[in-house]
Backbone as JSON, one array per atom type, in Angstrom:
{
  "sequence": "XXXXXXXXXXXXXXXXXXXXXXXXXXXXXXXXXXXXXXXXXXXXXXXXXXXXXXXXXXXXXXXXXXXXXXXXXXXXXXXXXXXXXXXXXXXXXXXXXXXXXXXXXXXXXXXXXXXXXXXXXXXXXXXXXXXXXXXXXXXXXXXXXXXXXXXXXXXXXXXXXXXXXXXXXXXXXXXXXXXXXXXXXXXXXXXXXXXXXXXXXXXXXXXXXXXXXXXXXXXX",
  "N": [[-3.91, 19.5, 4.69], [-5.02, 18.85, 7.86], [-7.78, 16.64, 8.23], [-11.0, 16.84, 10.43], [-13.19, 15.37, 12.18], [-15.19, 15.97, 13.67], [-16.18, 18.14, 13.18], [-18.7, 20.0, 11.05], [-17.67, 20.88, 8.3], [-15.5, 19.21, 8.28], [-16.17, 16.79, 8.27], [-18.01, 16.35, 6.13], [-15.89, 17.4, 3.98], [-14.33, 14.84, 4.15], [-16.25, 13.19, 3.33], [-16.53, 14.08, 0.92], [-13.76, 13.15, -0.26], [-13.81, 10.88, -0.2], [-15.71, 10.01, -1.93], [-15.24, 11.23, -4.19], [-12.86, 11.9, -4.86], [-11.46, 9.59, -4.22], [-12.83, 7.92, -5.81], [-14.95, 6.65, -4.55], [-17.79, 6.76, -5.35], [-17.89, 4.81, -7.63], [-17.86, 2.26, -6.16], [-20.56, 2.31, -4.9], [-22.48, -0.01, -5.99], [-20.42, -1.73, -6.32], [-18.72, -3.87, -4.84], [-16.39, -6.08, -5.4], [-16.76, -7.58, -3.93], [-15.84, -11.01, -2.29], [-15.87, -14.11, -0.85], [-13.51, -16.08, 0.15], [-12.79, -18.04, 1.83], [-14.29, -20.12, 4.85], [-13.46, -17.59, 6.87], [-12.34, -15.64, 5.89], [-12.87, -12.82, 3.88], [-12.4, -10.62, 1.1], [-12.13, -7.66, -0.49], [-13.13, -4.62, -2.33], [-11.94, -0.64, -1.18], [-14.37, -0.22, 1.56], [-17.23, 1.85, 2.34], [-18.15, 3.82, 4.9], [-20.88, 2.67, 5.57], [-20.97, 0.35, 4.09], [-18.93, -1.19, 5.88], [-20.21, -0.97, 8.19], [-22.29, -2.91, 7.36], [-20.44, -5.11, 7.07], [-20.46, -5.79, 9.74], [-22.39, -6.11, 10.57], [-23.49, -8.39, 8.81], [-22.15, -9.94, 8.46], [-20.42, -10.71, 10.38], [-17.96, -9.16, 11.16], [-14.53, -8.92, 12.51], [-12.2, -7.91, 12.1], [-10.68, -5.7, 10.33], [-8.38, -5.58, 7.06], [-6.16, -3.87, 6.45], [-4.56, -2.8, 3.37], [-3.89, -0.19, 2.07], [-2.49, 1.08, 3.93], [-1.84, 3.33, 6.51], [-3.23, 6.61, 6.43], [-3.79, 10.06, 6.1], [-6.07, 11.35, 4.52], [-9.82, 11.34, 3.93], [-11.1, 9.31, 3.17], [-9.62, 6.68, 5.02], [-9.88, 8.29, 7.93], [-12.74, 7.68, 7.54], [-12.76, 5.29, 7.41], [-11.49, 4.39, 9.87], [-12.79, 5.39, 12.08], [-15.7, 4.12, 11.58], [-14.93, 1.64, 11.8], [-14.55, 1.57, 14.55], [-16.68, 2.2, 15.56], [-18.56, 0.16, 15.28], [-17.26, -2.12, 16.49], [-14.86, -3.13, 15.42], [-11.54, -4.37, 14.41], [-9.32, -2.52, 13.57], [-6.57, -2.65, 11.02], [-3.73, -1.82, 9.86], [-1.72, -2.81, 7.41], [0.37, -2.16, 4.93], [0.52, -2.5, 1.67], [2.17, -3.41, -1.7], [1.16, -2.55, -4.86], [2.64, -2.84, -7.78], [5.39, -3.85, -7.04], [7.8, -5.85, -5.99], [7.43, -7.8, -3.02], [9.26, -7.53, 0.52], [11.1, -10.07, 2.15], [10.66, -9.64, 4.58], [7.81, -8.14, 4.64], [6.48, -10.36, 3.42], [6.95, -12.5, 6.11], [5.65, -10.88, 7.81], [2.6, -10.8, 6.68], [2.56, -13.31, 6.94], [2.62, -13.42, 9.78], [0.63, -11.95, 11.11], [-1.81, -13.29, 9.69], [-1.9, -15.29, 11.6], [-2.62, -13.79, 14.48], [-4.44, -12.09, 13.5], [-8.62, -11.28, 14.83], [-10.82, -13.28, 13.02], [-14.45, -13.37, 11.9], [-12.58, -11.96, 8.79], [-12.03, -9.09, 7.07], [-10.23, -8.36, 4.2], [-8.74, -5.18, 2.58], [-7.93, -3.44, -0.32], [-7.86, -0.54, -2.56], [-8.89, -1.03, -4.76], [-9.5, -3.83, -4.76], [-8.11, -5.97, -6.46], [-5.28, -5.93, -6.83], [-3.25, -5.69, -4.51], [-4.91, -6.27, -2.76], [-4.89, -9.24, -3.8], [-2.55, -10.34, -3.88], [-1.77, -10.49, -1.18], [-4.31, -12.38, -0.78], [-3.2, -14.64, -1.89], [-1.31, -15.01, -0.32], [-2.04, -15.79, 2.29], [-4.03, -17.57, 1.59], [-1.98, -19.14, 1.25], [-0.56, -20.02, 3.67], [-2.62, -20.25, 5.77], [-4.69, -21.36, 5.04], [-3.05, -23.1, 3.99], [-2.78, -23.97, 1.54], [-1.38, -25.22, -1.57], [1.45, -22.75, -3.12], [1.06, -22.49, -5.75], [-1.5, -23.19, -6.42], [-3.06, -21.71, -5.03], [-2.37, -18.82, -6.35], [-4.75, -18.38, -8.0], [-6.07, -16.47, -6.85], [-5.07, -14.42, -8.09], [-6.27, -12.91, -10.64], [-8.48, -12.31, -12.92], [-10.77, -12.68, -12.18], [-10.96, -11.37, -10.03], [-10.37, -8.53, -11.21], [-7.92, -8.17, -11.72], [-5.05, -7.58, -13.55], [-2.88, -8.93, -15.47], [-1.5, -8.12, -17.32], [-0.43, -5.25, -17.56], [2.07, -3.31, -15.2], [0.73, -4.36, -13.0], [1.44, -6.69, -13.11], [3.46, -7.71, -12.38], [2.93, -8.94, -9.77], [2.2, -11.48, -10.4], [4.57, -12.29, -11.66], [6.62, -12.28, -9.34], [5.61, -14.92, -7.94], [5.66, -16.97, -10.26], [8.18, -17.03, -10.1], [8.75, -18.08, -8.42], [7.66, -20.92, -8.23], [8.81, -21.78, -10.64], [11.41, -22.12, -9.58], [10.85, -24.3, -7.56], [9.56, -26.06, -8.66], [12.5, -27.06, -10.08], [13.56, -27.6, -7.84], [12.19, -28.5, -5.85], [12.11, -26.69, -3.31], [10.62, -24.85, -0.23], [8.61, -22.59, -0.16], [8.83, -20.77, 2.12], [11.16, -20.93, 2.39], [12.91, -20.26, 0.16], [11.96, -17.92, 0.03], [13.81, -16.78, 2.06], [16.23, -17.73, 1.15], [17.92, -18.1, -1.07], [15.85, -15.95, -2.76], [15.72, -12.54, -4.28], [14.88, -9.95, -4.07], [15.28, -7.09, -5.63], [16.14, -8.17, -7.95], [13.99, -10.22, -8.94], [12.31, -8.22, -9.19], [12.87, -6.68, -11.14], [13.94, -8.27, -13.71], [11.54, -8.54, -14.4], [10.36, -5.78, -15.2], [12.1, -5.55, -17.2], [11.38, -7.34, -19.1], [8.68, -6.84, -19.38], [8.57, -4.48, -20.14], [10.37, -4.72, -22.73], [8.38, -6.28, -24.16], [6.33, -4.12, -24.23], [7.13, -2.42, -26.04], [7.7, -3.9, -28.29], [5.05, -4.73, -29.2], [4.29, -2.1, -29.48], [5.78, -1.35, -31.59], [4.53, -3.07, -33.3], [2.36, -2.2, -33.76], [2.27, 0.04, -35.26], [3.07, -0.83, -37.74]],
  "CA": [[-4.82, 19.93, 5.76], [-6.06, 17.44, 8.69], [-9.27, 16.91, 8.45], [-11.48, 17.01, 11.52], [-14.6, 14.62, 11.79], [-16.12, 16.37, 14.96], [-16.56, 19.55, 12.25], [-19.29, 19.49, 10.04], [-16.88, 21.19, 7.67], [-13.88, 18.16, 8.17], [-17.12, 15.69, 7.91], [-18.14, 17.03, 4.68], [-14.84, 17.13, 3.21], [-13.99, 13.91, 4.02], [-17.14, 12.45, 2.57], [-16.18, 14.12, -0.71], [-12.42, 13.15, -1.1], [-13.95, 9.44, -0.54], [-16.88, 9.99, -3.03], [-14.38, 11.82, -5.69], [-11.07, 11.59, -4.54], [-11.12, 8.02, -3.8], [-13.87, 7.15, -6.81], [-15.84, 5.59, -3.8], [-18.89, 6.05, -6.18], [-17.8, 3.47, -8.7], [-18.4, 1.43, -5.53], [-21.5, 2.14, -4.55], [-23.19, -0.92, -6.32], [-19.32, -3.2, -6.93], [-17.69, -4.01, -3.59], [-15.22, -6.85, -5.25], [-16.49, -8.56, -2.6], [-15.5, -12.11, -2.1], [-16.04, -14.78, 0.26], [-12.61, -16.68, -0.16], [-12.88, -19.49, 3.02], [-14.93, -19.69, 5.61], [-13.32, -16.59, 7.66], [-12.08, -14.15, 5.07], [-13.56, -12.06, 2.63], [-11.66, -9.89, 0.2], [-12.92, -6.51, -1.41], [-12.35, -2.89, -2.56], [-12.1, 0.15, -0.27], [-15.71, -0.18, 2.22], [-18.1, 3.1, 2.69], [-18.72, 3.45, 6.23], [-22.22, 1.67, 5.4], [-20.15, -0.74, 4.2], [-18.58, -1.48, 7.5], [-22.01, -1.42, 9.33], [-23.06, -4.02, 6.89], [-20.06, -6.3, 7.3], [-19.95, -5.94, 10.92], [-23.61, -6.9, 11.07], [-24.59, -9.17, 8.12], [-20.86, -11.12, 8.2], [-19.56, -11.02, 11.85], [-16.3, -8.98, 10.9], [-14.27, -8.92, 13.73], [-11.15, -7.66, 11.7], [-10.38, -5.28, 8.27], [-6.8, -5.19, 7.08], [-6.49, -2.2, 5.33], [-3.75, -2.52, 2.69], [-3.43, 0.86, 1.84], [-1.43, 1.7, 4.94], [-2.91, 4.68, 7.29], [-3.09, 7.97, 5.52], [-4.45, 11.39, 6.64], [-7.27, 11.52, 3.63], [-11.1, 11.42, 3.72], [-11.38, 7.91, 3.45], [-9.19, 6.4, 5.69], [-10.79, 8.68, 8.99], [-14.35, 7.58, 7.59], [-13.01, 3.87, 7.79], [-11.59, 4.03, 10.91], [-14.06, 5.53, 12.54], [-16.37, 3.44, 11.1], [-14.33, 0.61, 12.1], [-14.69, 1.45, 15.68], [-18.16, 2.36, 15.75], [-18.87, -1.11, 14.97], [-16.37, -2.88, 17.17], [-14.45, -3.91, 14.36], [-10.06, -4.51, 14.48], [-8.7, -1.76, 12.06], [-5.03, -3.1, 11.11], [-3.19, -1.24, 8.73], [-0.81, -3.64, 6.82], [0.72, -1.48, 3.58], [1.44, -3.66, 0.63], [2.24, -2.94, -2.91], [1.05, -3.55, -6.1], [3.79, -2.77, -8.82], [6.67, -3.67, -6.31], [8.13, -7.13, -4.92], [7.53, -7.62, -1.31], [10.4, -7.57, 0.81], [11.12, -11.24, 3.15], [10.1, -9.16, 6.2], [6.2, -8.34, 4.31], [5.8, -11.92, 3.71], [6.82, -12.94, 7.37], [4.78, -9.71, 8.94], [2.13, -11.21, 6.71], [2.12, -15.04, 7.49], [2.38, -13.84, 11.54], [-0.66, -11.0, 10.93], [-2.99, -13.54, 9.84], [-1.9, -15.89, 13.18], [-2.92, -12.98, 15.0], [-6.04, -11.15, 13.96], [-9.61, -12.23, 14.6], [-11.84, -13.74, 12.53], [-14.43, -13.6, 10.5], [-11.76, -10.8, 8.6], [-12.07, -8.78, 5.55], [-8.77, -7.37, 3.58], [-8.99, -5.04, 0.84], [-7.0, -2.5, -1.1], [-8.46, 0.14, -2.99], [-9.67, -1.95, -6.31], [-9.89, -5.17, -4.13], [-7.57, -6.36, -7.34], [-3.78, -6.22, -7.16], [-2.93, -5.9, -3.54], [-6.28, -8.13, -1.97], [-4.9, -10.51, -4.74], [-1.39, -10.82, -3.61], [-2.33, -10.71, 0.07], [-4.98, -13.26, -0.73], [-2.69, -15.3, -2.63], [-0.52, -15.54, 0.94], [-3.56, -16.3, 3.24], [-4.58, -19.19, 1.67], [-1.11, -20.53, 1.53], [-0.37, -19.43, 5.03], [-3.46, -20.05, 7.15], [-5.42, -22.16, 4.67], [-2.43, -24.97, 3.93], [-2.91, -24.72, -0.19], [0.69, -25.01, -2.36], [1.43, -21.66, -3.96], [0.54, -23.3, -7.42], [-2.88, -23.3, -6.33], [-2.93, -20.01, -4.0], [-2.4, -17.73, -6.92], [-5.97, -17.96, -8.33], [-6.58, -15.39, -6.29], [-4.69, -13.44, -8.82], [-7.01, -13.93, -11.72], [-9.29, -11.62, -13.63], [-11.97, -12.72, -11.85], [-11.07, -10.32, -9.04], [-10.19, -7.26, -11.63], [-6.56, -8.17, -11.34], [-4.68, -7.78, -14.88], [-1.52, -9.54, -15.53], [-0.66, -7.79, -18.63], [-0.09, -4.08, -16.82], [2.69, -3.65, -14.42], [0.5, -5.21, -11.77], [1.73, -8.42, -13.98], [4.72, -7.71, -11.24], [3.09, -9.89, -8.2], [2.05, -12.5, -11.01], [6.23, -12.73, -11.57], [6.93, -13.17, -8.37], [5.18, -16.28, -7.76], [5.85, -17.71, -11.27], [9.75, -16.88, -9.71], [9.28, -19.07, -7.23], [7.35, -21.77, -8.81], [9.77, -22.44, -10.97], [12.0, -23.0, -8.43], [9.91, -25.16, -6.35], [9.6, -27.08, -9.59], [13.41, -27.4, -10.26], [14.54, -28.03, -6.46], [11.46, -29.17, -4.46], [12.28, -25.56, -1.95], [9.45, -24.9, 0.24], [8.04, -20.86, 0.08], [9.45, -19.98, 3.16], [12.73, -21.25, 2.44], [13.03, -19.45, -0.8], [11.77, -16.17, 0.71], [14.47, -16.8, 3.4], [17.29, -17.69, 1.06], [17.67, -17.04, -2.77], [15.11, -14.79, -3.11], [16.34, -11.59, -4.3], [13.52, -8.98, -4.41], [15.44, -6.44, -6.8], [16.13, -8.9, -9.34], [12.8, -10.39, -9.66], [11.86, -6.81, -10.02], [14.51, -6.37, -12.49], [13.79, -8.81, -14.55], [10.08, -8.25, -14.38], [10.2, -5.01, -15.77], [12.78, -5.56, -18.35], [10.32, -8.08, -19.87], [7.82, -5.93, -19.65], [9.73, -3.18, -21.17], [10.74, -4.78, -24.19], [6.85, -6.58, -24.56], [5.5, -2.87, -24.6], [8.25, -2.03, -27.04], [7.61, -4.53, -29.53], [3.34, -3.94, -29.11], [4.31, -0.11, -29.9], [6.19, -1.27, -33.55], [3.9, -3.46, -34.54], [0.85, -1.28, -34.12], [2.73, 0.88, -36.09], [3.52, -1.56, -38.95]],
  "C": [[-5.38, 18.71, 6.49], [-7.2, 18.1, 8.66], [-10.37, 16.4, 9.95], [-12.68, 16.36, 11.61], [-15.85, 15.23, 12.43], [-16.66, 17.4, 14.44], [-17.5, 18.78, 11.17], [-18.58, 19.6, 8.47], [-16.03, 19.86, 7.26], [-15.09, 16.48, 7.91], [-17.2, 15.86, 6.56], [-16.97, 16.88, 3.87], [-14.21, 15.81, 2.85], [-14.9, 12.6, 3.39], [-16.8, 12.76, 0.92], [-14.78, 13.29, -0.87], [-13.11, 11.31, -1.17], [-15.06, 8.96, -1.63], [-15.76, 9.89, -4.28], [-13.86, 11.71, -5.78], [-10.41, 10.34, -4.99], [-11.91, 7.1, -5.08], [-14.91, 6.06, -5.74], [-17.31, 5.3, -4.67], [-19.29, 5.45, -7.22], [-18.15, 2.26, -7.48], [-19.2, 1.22, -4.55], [-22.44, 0.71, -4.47], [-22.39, -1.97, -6.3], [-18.63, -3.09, -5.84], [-16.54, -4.73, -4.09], [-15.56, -7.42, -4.42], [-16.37, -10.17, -2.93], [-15.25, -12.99, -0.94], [-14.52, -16.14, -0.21], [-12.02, -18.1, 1.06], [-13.76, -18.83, 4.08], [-15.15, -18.38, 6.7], [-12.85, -15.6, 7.48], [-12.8, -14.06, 3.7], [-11.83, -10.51, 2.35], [-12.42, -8.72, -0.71], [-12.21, -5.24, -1.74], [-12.7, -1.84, -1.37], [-13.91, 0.2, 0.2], [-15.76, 1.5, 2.75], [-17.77, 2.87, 4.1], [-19.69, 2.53, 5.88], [-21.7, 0.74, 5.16], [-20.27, -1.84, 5.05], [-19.27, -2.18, 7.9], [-22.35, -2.79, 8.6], [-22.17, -5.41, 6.92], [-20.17, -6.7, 8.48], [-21.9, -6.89, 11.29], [-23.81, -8.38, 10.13], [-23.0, -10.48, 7.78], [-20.18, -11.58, 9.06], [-18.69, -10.49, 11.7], [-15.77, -8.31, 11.74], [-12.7, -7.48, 13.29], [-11.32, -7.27, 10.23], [-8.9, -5.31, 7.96], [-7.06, -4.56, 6.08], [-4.78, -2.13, 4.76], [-3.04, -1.25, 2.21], [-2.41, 1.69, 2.76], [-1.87, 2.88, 5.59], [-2.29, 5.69, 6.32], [-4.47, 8.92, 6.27], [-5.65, 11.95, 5.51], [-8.34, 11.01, 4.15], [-11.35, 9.79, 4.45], [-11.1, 6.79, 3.95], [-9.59, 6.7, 7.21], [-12.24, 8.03, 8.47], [-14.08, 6.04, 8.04], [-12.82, 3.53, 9.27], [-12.04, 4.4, 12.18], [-15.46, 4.59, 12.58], [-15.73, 2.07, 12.16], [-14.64, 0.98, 14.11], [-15.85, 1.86, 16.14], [-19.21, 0.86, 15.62], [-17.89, -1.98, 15.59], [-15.75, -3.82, 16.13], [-13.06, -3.29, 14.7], [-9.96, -3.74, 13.17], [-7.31, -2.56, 11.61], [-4.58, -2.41, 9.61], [-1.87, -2.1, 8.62], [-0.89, -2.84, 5.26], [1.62, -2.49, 2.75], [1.0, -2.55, -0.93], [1.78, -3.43, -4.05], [1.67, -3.61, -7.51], [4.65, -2.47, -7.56], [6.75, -5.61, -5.97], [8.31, -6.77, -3.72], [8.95, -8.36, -0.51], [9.85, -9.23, 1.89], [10.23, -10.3, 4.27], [8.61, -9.12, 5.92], [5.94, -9.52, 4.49], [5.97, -12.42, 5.03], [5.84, -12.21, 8.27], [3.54, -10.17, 8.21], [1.25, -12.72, 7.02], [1.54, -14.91, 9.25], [0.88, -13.12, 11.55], [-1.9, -12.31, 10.87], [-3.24, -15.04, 11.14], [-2.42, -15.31, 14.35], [-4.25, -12.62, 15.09], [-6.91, -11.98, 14.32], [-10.57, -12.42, 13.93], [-13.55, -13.84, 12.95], [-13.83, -12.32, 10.37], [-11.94, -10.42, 7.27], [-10.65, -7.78, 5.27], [-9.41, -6.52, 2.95], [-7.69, -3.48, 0.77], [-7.77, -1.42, -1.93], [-9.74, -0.61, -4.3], [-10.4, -3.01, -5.78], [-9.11, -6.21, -5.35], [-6.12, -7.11, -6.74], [-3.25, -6.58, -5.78], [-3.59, -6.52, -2.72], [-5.55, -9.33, -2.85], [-3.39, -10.98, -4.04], [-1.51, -11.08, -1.87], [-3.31, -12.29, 0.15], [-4.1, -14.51, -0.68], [-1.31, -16.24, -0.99], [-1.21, -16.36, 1.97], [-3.38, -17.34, 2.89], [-3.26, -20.02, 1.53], [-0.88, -20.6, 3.14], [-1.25, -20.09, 6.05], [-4.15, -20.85, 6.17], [-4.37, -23.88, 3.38], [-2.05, -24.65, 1.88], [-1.29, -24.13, -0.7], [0.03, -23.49, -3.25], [0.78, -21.66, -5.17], [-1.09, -22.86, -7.62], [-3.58, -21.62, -6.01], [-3.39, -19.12, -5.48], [-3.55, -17.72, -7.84], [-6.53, -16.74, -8.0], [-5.58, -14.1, -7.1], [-5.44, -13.51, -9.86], [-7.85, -12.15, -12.17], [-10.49, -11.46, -13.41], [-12.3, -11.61, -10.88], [-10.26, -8.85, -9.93], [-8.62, -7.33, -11.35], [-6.1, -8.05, -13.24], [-3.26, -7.72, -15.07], [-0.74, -8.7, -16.68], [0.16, -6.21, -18.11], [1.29, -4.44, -15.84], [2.37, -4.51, -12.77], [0.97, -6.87, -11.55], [3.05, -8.95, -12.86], [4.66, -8.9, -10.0], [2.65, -11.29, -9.04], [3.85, -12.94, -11.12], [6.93, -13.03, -10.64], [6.35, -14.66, -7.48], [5.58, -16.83, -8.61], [7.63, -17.95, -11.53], [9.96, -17.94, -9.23], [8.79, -19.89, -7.55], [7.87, -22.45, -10.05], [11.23, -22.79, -10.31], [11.53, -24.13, -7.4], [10.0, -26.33, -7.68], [10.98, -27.65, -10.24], [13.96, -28.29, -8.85], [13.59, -28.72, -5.17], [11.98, -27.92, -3.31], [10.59, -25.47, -1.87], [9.41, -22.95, -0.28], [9.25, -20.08, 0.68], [11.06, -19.81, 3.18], [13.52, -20.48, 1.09], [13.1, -18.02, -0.4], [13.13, -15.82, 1.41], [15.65, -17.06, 3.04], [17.74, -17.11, -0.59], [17.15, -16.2, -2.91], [15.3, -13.39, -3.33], [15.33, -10.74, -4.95], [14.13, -7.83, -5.51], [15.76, -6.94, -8.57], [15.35, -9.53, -10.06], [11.87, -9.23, -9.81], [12.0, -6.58, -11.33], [14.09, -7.04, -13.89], [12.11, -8.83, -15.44], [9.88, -7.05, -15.82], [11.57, -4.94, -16.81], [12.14, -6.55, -18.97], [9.65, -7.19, -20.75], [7.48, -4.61, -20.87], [9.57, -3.49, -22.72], [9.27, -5.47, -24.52], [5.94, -4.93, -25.14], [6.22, -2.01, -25.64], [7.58, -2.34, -28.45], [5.53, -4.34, -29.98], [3.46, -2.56, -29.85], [4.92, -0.59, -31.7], [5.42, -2.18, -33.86], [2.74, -2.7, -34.5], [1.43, -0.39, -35.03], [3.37, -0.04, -37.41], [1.6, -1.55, -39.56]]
}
């Protein structure tokens, strides 16, 4: 069912699916927020109030909204929101148990050439997909070697390597050992070896047999 904002009915509804639906009121009090360089911030899905409060108390010119547009609750409240506050919606859909294809990483390096600053990302958690997004940014638009970059995968931002989210931790630790065998740059990796089903592949056949061997010894 589309929901309708101009209805008090399609208002209403869409305040619940983002209350309940969405668990928006686990983030009433925990945004995830993060101030990660001077012109991005990083967080979990924003209230409307939210919004209002980045657009006033942070300058945010620009949200990139990871989740990718969708016809639920909390997607109309944002971008609504988002234009009630003269704020750049941008829907950029990334994954967080998947390797990103060459074309993501290029549609993300040009994206953040593009929007305007000051900009806030986020993803639902503000974890797995702000983290791998992040993790591009600052190589991208703030210069730092991958090596460094992937802090922004960390625990600090509710990210957890051990789960299949452990997926966008493997693809960096793919390519950083290549970078450390051959001296290849990022881009040039992305652009030539890089074979997104096989560092899948291999990912989750790790994985696999790790949650295997966990399962017999709890049982020993």
């Amino acid at each position: 069912m589309t929901l309708d904002l101009s209805t008090e009915q399609g208002r209403r509804r869409a305040r619940y699916e983002l209350t309940w639906g969405d668990h928006g009121f686990l983030r009433v009090w925990f945004q995830n927020l993060h101030q990660i360089s001077d012109e991005m911030w990083r967080a979990n899905q924003p209230s409307p109030e939210q919004i209002r409060e980045h657009a006033r108390e942070r300058g945010i010119k620009t949200i990139i909204n990871l989740r990718g547009e969708s016809p639920k609750g909390y997607y109309l409240l944002e971008k609504e929101a988002c234009e009630a506050n003269g704020i750049d919606l941008v829907d950029f859909q990334m994954f967080s148990r998947d390797t990103p294809t060459p074309e993501k990483v290029h549609g993300a390096r040009d994206l953040f050439e593009t929007i305007k600053y000051p900009a806030l990302m986020h993803c639902k958690s503000g974890a797995d997909r702000a983290g791998i997004m992040a993790v591009l940014y600052m190589h991208f638009r703030q210069g730092l070697p991958i090596r460094d970059a992937v802090e922004q995968l960390s625990f600090k931002y509710l990210h957890v390597k051990e789960g299949k989210t452990g997926m966008l931790d493997h693809f960096f630790q793919t390519y950083l050992k290549v970078e450390e065998d051959t001296g290849m740059s990022f881009m040039d990796w992305i652009d030539g070896p890089y074979d997104r089903l096989t560092v899948k592949e291999e990912f989750l056949r790790t994985w696999k047999a790790k949650l295997m061997v966990d399962r017999i010894l709890r049982r020993e």
